[in-house]
N, C-alpha and C positions, 0 to 999 in steps of 0.2 A: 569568498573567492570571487576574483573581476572575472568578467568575460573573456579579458585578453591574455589569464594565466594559462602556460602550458603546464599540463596536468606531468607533466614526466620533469619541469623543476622543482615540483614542489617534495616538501620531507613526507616521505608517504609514512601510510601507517601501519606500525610492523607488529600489529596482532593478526591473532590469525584469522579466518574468516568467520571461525565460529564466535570468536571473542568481539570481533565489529560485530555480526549480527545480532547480539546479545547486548549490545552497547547500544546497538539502531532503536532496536523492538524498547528497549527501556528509554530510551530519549522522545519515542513516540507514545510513550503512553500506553502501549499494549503491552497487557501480558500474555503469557505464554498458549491459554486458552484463547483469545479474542483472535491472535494470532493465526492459531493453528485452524478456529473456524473460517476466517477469511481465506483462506490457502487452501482449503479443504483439504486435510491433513492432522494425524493426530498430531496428540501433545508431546509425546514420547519422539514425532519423528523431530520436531521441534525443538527440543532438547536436546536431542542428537546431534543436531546442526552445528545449536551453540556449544557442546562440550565438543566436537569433533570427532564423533565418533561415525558422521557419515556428510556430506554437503549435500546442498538439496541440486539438482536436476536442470537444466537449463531452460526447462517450460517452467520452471520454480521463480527462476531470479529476477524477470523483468516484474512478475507482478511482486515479488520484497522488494525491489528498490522501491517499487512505486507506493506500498501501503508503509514502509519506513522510510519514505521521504530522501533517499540516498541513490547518488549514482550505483551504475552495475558495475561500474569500474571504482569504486570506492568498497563496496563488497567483495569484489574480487583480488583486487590489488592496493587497494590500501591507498588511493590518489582518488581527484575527483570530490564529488559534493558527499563531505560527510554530515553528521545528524547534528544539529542543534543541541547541544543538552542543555545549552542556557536557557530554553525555554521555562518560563516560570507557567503559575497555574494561569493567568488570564490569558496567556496568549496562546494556551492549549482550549481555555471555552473558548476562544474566538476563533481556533482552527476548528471546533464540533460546532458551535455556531454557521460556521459555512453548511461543513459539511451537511449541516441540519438542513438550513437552507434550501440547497441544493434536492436534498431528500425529496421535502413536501415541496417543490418542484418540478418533479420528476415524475412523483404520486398526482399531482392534476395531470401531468400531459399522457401517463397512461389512462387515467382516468377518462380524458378526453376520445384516446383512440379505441379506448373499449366503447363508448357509448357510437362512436360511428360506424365501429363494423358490427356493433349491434345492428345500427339504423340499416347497414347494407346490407345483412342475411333476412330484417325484416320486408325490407324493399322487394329481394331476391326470393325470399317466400311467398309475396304477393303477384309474383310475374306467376308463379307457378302453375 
């Protein structure tokens, strides 16, 4: 989809939210567990979701669009960015490649800010 599509010409998609969701989570690679831990939430409510037997919550939806890779307006209405399924296996490790990345990234820089507010409570106990 270009930048300059409006999302209200396009042929939306006329499953229902629980059958896009269940389309997302399997185009991204997650299953129903990995899922439900990131969400924190069981598997059962997750299930739920995708059979239709409840939607999830609107503190729920921005973080599904965000860990299945899809607009909120593609979750919701059927328009908008939906999921890749074309992705094959290399281009799912090079998206956990980043994500890895990113990870041991993340782990130095907290790394870093524990050893200086170490240094600060050691500082801070020596005025005392």
């Amino acid at each position: 989809m270009s930048d300059t599509t409006n999302i209200y010409e396009e042929t939306p998609d006329l499953d229902t939210i629980g059958g896009r969701l269940s389309r997302a989570r399997e185009a991204s690679g997650l299953s129903v567990k990995e899922l439900a831990l990131r969400l924190g939430v069981k598997t059962a409510t997750i299930q739920a979701w995708e059979s239709d037997r409840s939607q999830p919550g609107s503190h729920r939806l921005t973080k599904l669009s965000g860990l299945l890779g899809v607009s909120l307006s593609w979750i919701l209405h059927g328009v908008g960015i939906a999921p890749s399924e074309e992705r094959d296996a290399s281009q799912r490790a090079d998206i956990v490649n980043a994500q890895l990345a990113r990870l041991v990234l993340l782990h130095a820089e907290t790394g870093q800010l524990i050893n200086r507010l170490q240094n600060d409570l050691d500082r801070l106990g020596a005025v005392r």
